[in-house]
Each structure stands twice: as C-alpha cells, then as structure tokens.
N, C-alpha and C positions, 0 to 999 in steps of 0.2 A: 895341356893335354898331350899324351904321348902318340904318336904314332904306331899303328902297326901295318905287317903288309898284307897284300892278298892271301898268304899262306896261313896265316896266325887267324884271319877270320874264315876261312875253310874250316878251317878244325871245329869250329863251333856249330852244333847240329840245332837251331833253331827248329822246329817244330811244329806245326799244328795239331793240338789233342783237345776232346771234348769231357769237358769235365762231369762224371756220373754220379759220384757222390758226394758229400760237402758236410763236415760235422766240425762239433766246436773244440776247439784244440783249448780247453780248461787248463792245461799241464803251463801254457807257455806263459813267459815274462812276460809279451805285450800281448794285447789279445790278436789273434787270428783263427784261421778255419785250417779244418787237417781238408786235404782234397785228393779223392780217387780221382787221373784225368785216364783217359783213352786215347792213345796215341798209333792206334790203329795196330793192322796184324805185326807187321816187323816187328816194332816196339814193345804195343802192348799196353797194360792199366802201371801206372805209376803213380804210388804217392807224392804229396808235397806238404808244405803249412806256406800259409800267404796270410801277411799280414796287411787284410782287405776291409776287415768288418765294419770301418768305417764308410766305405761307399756301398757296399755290396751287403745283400740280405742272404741267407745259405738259400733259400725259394730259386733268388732270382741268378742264380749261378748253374744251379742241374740244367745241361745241356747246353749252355755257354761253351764257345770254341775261344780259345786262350795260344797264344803260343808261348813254347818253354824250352827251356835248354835240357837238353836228353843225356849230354854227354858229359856231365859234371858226376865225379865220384858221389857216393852216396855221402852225405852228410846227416849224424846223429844232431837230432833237436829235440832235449829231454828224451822222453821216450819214446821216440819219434823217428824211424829214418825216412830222411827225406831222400827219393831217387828222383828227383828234378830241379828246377827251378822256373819259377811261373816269371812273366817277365812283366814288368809296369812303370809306370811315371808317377811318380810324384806330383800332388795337385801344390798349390802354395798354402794351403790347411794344412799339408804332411800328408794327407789320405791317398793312397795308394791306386790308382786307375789302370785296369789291364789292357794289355797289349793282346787288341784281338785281330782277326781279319774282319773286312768289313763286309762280305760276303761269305758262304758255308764253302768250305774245303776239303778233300779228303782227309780223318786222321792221320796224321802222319807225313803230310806231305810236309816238305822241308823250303825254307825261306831261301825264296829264289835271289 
C-alpha cells in the first residue's frame, strides 16, 4: 500500500450530499443507476452513475445521504458526465454498499 501525507489527503473534498433523483443508467456496460445528489448550497446538485443496483432498489435511495468526492474532474461515462464520485465498499458478492453517515448531516458538510 502506498503511503501518502497529510497534504495529498487535504486536497480531497469528501462530502455529504443527499441523493434526489435516481434513474436507470440503460446506456452503461455493467448495470447501474445515473443519480442527481444535493450537496448543499456551496456545491450544489451533482450528477454521478454508481454501480449499486445490486444492493440498492432506485425507492430505497431518494433521500439517502451518501458521501462523495466533489473535487474530481468531470469524467465522460457514455453519454454521461459524471461530476462526482459516490464512495463504497465492496461486499465479498462484488455488490457495492455505500458509504453513508450514520446519522442526518448538513449537505455539504465535509469529512472531518
């Protein structure tokens, strides 16, 4: 595993945003969901695709608070640009399980 220092994980803007919208990303290679999230006023509504649909139902995600990286360039996914990245772990199935807080946070607040 490499090392980094205090300064290289500064730069990364970790996030809390609550996800509004949730639709089926049909265009992608593996299946997932395209997702409007809310990351409050600074930030703002930001696209993503996550590849969830294995744990996650599009119901049981509107209003789910997620944390995501804000400060990654935009990334083209098909026709698609993704302005985040939602964050998760891997189950030992491969299904994807999100990285939430375990209690409700401001949008926007940033990983202390």
């Amino acid at each position: 595993m490499e090392t980094i220092d205090w300064n290289d994980f500064e730069k990364v803007e970790l996030r809390v945003g609550t996800i509004v919208e949730v639709n089926d990303f049909r265009e992608a290679r593996k299946p997932a969901y395209k997702l409007k999230i809310d990351f409050g006023d600074e930030i703002g509504l930001r696209k993503s695709s996550a590849q969830i649909t294995d744990a996650y139902n599009k119901e049981d995600l509107v209003g789910r608070q997620i944390i995501g990286v804000v400060n990654f360039p935009v990334k083209q996914i098909g026709p698609m640009r993704s302005e985040c990245l939602v964050t998760g772990f891997h189950r030992q199935d491969g299904a994807v399980i999100l990285a939430c807080p375990d209690s409700d946070v401001p949008n926007g607040a940033k990983l202390a």
